[in-house]
DRENDO-1510 file (C-alpha; in Angstrom, 1 decimal, always signed):
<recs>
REC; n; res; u; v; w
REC; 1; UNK; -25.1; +28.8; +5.0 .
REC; 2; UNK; -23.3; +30.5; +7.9 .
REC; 3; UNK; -23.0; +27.3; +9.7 .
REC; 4; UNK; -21.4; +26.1; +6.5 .
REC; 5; UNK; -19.0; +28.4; +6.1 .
REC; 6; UNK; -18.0; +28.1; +10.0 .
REC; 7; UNK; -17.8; +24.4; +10.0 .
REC; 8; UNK; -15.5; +25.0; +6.4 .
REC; 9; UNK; -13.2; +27.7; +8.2 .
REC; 10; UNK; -12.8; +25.4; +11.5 .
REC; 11; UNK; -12.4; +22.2; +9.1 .
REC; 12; UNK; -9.6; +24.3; +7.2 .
REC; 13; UNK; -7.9; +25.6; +10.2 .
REC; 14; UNK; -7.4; +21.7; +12.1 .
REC; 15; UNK; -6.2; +20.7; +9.1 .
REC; 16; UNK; -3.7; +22.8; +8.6 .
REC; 17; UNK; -2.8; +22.7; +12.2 .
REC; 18; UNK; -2.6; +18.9; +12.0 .
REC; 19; UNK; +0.0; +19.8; +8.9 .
REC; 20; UNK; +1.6; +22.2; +10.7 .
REC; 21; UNK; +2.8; +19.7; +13.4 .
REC; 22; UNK; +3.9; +17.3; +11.4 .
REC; 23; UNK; +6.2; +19.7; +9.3 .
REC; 24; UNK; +7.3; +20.9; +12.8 .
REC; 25; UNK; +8.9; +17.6; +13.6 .
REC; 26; UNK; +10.7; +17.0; +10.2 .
REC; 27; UNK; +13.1; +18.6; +8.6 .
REC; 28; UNK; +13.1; +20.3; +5.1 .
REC; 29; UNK; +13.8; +16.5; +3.8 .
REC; 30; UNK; +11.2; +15.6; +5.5 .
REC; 31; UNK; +13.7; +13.4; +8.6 .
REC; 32; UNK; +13.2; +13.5; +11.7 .
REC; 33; UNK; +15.4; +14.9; +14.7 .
REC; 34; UNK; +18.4; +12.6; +15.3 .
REC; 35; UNK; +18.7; +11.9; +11.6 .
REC; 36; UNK; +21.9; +11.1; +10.1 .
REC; 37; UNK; +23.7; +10.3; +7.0 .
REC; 38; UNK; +26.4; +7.2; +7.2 .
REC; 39; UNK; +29.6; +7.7; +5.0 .
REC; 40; UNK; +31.6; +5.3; +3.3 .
REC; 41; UNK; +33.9; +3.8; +5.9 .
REC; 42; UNK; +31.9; +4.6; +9.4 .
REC; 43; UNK; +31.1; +1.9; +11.8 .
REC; 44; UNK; +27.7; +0.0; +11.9 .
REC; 45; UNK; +26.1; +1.5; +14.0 .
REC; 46; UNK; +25.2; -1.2; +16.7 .
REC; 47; UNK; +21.4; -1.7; +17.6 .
REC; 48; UNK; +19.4; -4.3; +19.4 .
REC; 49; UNK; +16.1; -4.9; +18.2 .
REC; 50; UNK; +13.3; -7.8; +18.5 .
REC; 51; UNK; +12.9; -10.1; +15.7 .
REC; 52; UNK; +9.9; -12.0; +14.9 .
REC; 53; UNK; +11.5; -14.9; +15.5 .
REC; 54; UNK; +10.7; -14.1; +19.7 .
REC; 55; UNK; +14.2; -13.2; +20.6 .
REC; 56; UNK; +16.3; -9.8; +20.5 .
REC; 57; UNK; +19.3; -9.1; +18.0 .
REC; 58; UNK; +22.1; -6.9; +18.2 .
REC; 59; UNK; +25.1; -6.5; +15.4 .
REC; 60; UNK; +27.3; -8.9; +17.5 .
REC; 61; UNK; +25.4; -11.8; +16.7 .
REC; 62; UNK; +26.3; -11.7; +12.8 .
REC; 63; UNK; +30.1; -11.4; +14.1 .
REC; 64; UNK; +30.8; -15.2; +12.4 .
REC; 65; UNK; +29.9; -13.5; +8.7 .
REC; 66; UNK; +32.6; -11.4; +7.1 .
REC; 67; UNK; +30.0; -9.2; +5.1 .
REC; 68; UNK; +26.9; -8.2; +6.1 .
REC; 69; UNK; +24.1; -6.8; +4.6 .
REC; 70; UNK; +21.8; -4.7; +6.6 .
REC; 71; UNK; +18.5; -4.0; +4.4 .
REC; 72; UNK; +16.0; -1.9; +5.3 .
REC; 73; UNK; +12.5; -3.0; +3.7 .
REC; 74; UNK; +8.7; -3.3; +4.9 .
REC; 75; UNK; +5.4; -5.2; +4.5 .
REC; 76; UNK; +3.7; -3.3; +2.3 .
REC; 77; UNK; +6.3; -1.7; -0.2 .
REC; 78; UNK; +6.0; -2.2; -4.0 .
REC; 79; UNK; +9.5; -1.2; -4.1 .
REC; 80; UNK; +10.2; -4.3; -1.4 .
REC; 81; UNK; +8.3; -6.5; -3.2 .
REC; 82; UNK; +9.5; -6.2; -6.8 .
REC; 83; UNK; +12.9; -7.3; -5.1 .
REC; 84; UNK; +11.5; -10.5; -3.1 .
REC; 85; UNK; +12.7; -13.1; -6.1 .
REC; 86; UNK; +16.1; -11.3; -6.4 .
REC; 87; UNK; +16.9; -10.9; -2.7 .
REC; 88; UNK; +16.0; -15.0; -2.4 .
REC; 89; UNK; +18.3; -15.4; -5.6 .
REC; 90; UNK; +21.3; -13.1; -3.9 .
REC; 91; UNK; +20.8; -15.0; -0.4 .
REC; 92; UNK; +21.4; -18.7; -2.6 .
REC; 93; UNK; +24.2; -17.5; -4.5 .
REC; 94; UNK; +26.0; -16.2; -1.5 .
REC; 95; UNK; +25.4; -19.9; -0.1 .
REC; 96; UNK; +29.0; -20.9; +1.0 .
REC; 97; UNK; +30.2; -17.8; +1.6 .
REC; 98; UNK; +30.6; -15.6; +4.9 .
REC; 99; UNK; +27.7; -13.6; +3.9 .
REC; 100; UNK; +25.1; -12.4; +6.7 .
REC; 101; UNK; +21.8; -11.1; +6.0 .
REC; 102; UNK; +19.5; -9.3; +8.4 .
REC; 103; UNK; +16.6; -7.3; +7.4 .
REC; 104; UNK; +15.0; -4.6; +9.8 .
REC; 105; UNK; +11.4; -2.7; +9.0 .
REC; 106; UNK; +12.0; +1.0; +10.2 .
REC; 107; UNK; +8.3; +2.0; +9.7 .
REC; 108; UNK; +5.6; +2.5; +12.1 .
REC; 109; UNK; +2.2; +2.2; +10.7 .
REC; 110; UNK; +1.1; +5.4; +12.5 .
REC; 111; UNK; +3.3; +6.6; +9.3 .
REC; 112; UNK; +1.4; +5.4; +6.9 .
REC; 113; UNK; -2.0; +6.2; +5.3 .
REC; 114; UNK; -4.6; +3.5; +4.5 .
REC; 115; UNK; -4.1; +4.7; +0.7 .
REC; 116; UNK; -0.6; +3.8; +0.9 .
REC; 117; UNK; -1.3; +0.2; +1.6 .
REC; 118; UNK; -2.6; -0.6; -1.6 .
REC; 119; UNK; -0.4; -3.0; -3.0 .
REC; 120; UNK; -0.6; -6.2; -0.5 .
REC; 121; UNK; -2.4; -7.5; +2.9 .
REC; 122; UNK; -0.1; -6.3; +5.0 .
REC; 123; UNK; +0.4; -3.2; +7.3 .
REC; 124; UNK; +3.9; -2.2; +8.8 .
REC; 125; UNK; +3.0; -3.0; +12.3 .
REC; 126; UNK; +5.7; -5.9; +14.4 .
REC; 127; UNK; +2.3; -8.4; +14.5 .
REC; 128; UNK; +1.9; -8.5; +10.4 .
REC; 129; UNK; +5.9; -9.2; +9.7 .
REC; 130; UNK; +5.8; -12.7; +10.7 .
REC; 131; UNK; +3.2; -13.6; +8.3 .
REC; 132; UNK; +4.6; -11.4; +5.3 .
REC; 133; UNK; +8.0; -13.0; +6.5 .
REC; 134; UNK; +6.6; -16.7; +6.0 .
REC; 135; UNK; +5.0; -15.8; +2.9 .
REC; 136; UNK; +8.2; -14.8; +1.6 .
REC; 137; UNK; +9.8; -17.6; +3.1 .
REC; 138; UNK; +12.8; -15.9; +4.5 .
REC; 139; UNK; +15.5; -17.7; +6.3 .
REC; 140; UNK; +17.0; -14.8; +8.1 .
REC; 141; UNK; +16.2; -12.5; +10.9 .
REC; 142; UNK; +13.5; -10.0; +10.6 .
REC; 143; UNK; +13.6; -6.9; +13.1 .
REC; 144; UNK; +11.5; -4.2; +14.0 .
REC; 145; UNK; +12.6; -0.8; +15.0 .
REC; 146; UNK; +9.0; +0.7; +14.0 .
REC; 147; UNK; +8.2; +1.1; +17.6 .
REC; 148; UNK; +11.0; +4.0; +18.6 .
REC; 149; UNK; +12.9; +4.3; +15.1 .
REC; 150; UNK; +16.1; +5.0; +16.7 .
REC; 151; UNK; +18.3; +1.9; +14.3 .
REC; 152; UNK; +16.8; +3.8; +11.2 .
REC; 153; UNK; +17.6; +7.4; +12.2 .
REC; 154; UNK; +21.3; +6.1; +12.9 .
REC; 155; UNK; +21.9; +4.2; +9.6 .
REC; 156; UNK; +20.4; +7.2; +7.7 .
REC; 157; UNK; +17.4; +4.9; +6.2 .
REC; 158; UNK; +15.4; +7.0; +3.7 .
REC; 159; UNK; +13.4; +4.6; +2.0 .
REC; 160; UNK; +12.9; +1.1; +1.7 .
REC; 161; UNK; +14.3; -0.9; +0.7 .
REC; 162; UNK; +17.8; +0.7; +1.5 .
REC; 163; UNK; +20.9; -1.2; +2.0 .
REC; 164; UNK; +24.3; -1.0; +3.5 .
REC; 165; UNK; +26.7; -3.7; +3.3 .
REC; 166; UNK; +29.7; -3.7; +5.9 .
REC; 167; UNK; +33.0; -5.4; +6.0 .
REC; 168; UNK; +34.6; -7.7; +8.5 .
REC; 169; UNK; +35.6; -4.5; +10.7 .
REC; 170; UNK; +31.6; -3.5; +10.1 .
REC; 171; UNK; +32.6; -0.2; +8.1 .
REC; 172; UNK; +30.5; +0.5; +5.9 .
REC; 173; UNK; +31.7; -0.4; +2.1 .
REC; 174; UNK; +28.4; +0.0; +0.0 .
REC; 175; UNK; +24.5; +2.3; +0.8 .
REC; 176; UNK; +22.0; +2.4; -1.6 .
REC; 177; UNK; +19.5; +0.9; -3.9 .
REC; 178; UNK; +19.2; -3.1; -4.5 .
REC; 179; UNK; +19.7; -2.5; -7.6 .
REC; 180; UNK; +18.1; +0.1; -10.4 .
REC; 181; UNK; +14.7; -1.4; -11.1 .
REC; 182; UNK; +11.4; -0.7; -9.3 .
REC; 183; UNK; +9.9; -3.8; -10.9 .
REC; 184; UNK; +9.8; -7.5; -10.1 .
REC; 185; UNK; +10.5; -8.6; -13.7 .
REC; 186; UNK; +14.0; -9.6; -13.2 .
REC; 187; UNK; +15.1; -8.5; -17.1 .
REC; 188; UNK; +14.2; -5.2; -16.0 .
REC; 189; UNK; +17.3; -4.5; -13.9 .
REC; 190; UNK; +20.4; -3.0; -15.6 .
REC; 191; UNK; +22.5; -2.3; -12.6 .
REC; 192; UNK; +22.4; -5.1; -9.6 .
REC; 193; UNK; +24.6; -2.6; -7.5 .
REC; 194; UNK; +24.4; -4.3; -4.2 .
REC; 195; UNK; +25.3; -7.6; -6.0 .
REC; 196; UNK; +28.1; -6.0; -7.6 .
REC; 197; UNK; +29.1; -4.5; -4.4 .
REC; 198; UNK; +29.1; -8.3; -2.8 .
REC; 199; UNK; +31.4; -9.5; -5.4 .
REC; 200; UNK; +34.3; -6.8; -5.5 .
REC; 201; UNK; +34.2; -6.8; -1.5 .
REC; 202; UNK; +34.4; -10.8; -1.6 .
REC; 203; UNK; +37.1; -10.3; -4.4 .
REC; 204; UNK; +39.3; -8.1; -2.2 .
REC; 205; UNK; +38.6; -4.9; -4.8 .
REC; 206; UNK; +37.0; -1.7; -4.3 .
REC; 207; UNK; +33.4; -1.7; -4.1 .
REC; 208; UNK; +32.6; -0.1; -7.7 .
REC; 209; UNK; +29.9; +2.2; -7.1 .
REC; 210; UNK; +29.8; +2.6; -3.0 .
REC; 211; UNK; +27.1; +4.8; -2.8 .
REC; 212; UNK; +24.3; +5.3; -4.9 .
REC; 213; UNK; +20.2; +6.5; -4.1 .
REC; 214; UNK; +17.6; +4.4; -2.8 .
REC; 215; UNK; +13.9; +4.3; -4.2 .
REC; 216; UNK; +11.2; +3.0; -3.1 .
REC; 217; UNK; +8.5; +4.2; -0.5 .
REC; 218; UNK; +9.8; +7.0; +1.9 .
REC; 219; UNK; +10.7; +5.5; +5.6 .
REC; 220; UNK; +7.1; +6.1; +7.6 .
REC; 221; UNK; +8.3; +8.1; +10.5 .
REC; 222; UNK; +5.8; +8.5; +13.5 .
REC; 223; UNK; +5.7; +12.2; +13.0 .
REC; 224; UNK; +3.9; +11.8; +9.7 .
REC; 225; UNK; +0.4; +10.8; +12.1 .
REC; 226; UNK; -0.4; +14.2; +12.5 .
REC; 227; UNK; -1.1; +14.7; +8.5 .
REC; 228; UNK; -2.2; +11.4; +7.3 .
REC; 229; UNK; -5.0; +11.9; +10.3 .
REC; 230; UNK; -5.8; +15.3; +8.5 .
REC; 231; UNK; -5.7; +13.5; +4.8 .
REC; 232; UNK; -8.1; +10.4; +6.6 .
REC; 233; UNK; -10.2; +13.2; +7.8 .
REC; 234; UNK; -10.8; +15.0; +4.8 .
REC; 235; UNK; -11.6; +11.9; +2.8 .
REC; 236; UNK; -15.5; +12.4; +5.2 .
REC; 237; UNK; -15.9; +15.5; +3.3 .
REC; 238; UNK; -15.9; +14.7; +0.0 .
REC; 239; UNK; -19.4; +15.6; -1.9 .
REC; 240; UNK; -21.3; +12.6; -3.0 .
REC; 241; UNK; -23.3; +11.9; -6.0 .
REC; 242; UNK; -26.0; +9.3; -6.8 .
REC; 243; UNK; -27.2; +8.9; -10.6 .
REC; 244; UNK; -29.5; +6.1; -11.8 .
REC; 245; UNK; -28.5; +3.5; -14.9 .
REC; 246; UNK; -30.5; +1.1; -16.3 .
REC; 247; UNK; -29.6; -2.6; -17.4 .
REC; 248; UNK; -27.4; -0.8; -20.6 .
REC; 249; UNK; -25.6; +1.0; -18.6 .
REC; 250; UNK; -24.7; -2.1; -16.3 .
REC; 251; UNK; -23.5; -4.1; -18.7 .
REC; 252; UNK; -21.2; -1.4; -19.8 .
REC; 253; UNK; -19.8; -0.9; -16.3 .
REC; 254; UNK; -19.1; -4.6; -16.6 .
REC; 255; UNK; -18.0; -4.8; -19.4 .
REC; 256; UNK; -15.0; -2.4; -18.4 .
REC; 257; UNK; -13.4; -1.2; -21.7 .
REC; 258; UNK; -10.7; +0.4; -18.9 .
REC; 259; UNK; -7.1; -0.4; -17.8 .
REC; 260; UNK; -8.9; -0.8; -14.1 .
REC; 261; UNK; -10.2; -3.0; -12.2 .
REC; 262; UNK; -13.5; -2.4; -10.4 .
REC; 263; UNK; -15.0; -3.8; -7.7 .
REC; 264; UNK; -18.8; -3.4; -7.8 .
REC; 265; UNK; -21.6; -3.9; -5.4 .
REC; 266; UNK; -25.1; -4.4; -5.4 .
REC; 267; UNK; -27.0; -3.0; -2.5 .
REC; 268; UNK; -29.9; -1.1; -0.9 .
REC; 269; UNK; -30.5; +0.7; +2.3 .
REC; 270; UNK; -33.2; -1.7; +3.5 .
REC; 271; UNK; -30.8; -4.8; +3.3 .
REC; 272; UNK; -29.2; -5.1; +7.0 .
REC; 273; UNK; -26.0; -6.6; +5.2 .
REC; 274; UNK; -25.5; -4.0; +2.7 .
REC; 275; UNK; -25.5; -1.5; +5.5 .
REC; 276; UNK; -23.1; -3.6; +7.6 .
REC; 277; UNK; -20.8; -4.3; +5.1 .
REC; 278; UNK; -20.8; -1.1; +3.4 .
REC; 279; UNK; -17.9; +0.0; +5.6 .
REC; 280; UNK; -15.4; -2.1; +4.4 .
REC; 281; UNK; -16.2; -1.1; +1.0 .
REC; 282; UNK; -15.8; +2.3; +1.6 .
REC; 283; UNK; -12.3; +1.3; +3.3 .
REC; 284; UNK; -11.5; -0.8; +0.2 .
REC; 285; UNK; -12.0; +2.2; -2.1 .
REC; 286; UNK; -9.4; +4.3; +0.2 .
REC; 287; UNK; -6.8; +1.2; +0.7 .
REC; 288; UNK; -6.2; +0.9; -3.3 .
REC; 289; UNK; -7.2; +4.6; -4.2 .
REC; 290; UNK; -3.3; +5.2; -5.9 .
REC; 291; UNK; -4.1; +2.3; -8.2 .
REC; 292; UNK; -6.1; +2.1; -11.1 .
REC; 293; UNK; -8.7; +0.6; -9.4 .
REC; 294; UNK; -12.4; +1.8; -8.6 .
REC; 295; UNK; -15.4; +1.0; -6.2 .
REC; 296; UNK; -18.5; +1.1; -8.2 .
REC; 297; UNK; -22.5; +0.7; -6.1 .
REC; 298; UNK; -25.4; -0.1; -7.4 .
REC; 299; UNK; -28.3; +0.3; -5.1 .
REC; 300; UNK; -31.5; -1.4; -5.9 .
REC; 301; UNK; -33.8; +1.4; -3.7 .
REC; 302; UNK; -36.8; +2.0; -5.1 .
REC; 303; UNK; -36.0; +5.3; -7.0 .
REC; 304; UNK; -38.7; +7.5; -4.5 .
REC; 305; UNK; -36.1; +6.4; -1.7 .
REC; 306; UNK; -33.2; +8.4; -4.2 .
REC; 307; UNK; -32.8; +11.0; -1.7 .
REC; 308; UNK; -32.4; +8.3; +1.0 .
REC; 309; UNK; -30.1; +6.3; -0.8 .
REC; 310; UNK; -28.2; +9.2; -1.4 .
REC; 311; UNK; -27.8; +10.6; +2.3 .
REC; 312; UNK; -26.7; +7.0; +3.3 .
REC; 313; UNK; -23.8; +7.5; +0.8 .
REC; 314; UNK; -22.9; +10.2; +2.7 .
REC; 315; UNK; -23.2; +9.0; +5.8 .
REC; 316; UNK; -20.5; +6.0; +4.8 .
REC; 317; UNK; -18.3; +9.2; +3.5 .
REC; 318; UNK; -18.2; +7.1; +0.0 .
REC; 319; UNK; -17.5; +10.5; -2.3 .
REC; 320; UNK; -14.8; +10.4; -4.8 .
REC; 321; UNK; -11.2; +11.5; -4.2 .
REC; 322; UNK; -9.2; +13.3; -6.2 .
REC; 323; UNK; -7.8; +10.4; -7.9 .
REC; 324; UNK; -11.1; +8.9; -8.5 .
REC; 325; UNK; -12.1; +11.6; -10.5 .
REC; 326; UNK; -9.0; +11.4; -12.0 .
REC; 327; UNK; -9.5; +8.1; -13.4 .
REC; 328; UNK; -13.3; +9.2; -14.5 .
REC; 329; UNK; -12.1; +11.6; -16.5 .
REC; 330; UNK; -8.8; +9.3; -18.1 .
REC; 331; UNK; -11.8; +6.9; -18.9 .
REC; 332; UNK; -13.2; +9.9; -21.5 .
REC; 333; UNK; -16.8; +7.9; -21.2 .
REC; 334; UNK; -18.7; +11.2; -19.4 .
REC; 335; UNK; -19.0; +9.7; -15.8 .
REC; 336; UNK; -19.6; +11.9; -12.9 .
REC; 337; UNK; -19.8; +9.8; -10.0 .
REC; 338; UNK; -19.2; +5.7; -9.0 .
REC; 339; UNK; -22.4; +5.5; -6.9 .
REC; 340; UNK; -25.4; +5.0; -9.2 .
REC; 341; UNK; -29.5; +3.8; -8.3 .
REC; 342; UNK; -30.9; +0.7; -10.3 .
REC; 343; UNK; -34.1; +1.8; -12.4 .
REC; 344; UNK; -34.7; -1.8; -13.8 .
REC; 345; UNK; -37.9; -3.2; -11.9 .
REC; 346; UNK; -36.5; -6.9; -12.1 .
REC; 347; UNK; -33.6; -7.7; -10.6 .
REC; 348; UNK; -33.0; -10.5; -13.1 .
REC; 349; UNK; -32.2; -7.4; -15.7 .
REC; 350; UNK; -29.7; -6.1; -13.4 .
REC; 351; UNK; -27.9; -9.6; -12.6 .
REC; 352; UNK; -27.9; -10.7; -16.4 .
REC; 353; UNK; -25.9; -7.7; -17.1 .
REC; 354; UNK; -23.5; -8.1; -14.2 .
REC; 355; UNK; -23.1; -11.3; -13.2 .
REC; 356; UNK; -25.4; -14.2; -14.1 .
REC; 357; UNK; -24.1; -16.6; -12.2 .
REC; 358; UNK; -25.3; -14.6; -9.0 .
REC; 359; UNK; -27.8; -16.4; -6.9 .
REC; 360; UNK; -30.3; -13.4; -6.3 .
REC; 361; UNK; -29.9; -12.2; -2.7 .
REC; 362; UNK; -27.7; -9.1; -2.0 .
REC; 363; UNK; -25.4; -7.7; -1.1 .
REC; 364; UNK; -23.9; -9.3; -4.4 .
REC; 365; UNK; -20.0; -8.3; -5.2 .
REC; 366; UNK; -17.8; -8.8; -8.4 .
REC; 367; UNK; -14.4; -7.8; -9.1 .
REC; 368; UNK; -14.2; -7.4; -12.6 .
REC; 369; UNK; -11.0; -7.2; -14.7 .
REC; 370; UNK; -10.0; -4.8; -17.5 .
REC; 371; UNK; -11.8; -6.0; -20.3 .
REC; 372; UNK; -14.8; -7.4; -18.5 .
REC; 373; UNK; -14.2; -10.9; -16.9 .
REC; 374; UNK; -14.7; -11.9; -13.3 .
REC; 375; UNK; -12.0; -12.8; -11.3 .
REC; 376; UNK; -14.0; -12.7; -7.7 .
REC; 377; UNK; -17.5; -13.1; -7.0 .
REC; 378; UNK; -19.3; -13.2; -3.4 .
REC; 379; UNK; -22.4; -13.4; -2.5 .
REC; 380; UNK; -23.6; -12.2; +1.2 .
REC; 381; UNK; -21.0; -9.5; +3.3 .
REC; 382; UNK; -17.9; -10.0; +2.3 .
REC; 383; UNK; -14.3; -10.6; +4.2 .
REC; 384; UNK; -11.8; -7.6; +4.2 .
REC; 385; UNK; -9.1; -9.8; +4.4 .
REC; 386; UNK; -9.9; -11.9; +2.0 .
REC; 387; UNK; -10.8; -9.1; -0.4 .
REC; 388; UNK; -7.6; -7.1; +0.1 .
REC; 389; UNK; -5.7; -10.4; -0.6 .
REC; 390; UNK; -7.9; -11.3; -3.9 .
REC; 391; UNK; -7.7; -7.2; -5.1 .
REC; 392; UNK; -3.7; -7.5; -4.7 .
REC; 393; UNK; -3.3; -10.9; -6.5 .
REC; 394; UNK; -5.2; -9.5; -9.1 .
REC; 395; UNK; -3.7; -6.1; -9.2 .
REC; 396; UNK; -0.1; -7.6; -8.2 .
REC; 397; UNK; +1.5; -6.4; -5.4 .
REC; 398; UNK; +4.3; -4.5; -7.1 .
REC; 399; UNK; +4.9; -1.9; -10.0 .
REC; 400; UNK; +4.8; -3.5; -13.3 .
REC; 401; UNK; +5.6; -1.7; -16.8 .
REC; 402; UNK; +2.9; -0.1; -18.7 .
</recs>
């Protein structure tokens, strides 16, 4: 118990060391040093940063456009990607127009959390913008400034996306939002503000609304490492529980009378594939741990290895977060845990209650949709990528209305 306690105290005390350094190198608004906010009217500040495209850009090679729009966004935003259709549909209509367009990613991804990239396949990093880049199909330069974040701190960037649009003489005429809709449901927006601000400076009027705030997800400074290592690390301390279910109790899991969609996993310790790919399960649960969205195991141990199949559990560091037990108790059905032990003695119990078109082997996977139907089944270890790209076409990859 002593040890306990001692391991608990030290545990407590780098964590809040870790914290400690990161607020330490941002200020009360959570910026860091060098920070500033642009007014209506200053200068662009000039910059010269790589684009994916294999060659360096500074603000002198947009000098042929009489506007331009410098937008802030990133990989893995919601925000970022409810505007995606509306920023192609801007770029067309300004077709024939001295409009030019550049977009820069200010994050690093030492800024983000795992938990925090629940909502696509991509990470901030300068290697995963091309990709996300050609998905989108964009048709204009794509810069990073991740790396030493100076272009961000100078243009005041405090989320993405945020935009600034400059005139001919580059001062700045318009910062803000996109527009005043988090979602990707075009109908949703009542304000396009950046639009708006195209049209009055093409028009020769004053920009109607120069400034107003961004939203989205906060710019992911460097200096945030020090506590998302502290958040990672407590995730390996959360308790673990292991309950056994029979074929009812299955079938109910499938059937999913929830708003979430669950990804669940049949197992056992003595199946070298389970153990290999139980991992990337455990990193699944983290990645989309903000959405409604839960990791359920069913281990098919024989139920005198319990206490074995339980201690593996913890070994993976597979207990619940605080939103998962969040979403256990939303769900009002009496669940304790996500992790649960087979009692059936055939198997063909368990897969007619899951998934009867599963071969037999395991480790078996589903991802099963509110409401109970399958949308992904795989048999043998699965692929991270491919099951971060199948969770987030499911899921979507932006907000969308309740």
């Amino acid at each position: 118990m002593k040890y306990v306690l001692v391991a608990g105290a030290l545990c407590a005390l780098f964590t809040a060391t870790l914290f400690g350094a990161q607020s330490d190198l941002l200020d009360k608004d959570g910026n860091p040093a060098g920070f500033r906010t642009l007014a209506i009217g200053d200068r662009a500040p000039d910059f010269t940063l790589p684009g994916i495209d294999g060659r360096d850009w500074s603000l002198k090679d947009f000098n042929q456009y009489d506007v331009l729009m410098v937008l802030f966004t990133s990989n893995h935003c919601p925000t970022s990607h409810g505007i995606e259709q509306r920023l192609k549909k801007l770029r067309a209509d300004m077709r024939g127009k001295s409009f030019g367009l550049v977009a820069i990613n200010p994050n690093h991804p030492d800024g983000l959390r795992l938990d925090e990239l629940g909502f696509g396949e991509f990470n901030d990093s300068f290697e995963e913008m091309k990709p996300y880049a050609e998905q989108q199909g964009w048709d204009f330069p794509y810069l990073y400034d991740g790396e030493k974040q100076l272009i961000a701190r100078a243009y005041g960037c405090l989320a993405t996306p945020h935009v600034f649009i400059f005139d001919k003489e580059r001062r700045l005429r318009y910062a803000g939002r996109f527009d005043d809709s988090r979602f990707a449901d075009e109908s949703t927006v009542k304000s396009p503000d950046a639009r708006n601000a195209l049209e009055d400076i093409f028009a020769g009027r004053p920009v109607r609304t120069a400034l107003t705030k961004p939203h989205g997800c906060s710019t992911k400074w460097r200096e945030k490492k020090a506590g998302n290592v502290a958040v990672e690390e407590s995730w390996k301390n959360l308790p673990v529980t292991l309950e056994r279910i029979d074929a009812k109790g299955v079938a109910e899991l499938r059937a999913n009378a929830t708003n979430k969609y669950r990804l669940i996993n049949v197992w056992a310790t003595w199946c070298a594939p389970c153990v290999e790919e139980f991992p990337v399960l455990v990193s699944l649960s983290r990645q989309f741990d903000m959405r409604d969205f839960e990791l359920i195991t069913l281990t098919v141990d024989d139920v005198k290895q319990e206490a074995k199949a339980k201690a593996f559990l913890e070994r993976m560091h597979a207990g619940l977060t605080r939103n998962g037990k969040r979403l256990l108790e939303r769900e009002g059905k009496g669940r304790t845990t996500n992790h649960y032990l087979v009692t059936e003695a055939s198997s063909d119990a368990l897969f007619a209650a899951l998934d009867d078109q599963a071969p037999g082997p395991i480790p078996h996977t589903v991802l099963v949709a509110p409401g109970g139907e399958i949308v992904w089944r795989h048999n043998g270890v699965i692929d991270r990528a491919t099951a971060v790209s199948v969770i987030a076409e499911a899921m979507t990859r932006y907000y969308q209305p309740e």
